[in-house]
N, C-alpha and C positions, 0 to 999 in steps of 0.2 A: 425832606424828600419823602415822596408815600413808596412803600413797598414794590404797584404799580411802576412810577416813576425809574426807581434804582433798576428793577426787574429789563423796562425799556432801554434805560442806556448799557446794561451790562450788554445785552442781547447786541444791540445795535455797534456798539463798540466791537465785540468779537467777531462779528460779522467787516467791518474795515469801512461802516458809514457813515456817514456826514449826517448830522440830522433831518439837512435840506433835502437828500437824495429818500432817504426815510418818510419823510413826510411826502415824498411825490411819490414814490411807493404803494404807498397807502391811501392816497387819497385824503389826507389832514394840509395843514399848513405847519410852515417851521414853527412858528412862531407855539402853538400846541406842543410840539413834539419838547420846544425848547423849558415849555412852563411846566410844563410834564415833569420833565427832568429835574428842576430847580426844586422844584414842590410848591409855584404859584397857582398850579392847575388843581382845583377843587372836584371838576365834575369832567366826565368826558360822556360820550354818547354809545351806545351799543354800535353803533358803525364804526367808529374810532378802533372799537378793541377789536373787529373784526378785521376791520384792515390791515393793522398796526400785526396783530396776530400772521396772521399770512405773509406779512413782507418782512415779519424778523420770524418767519420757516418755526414757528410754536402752534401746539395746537390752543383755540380760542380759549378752552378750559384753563389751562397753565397763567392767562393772565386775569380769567374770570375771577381764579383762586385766588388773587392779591388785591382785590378788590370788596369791602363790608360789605357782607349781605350778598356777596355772590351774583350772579349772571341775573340781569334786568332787561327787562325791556323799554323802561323808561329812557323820555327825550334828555335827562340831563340822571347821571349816575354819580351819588359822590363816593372819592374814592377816597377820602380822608377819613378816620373814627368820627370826627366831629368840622362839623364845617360853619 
């Protein structure tokens, strides 16, 4: 699991959500929220950490931090040391 990943489920767990209810939150799908989590998810997108950020009540920086190389603009972000 990436740093990002644990960061998600800690937040979402303390909060009392379901991944599915997180993912329509935010605008992703389970199926992200779940690969996220596992640490199948390599890359997410700047809209991902935006929405993800607001519907588990963080400010965007908090999960920029847990992400190499910090806040991008790129269409795909990897959020593993090496991919």
């Amino acid at each position: 699991m990436t740093p990002l990943g644990q960061k998600v489920k800690e937040l979402r767990v303390a909060m009392g959500l379901t991944q599915q209810k997180l993912a329509e939150q935010a605008g992703v799908s389970q199926s992200l929220i779940s690969a996220l989590e596992s640490g199948r998810r390599k890359y997410v997108g700047p809209q991902d950490i935006t929405g993800l950020a607001a519907s588990l009540e963080v400010p965007e920086d908090e999960l920029w931090a847990l992400i190499p190389g910090g806040r991008n603009d790129k269409r795909y972000i990897p959020i593993a040391g090496k991919v």
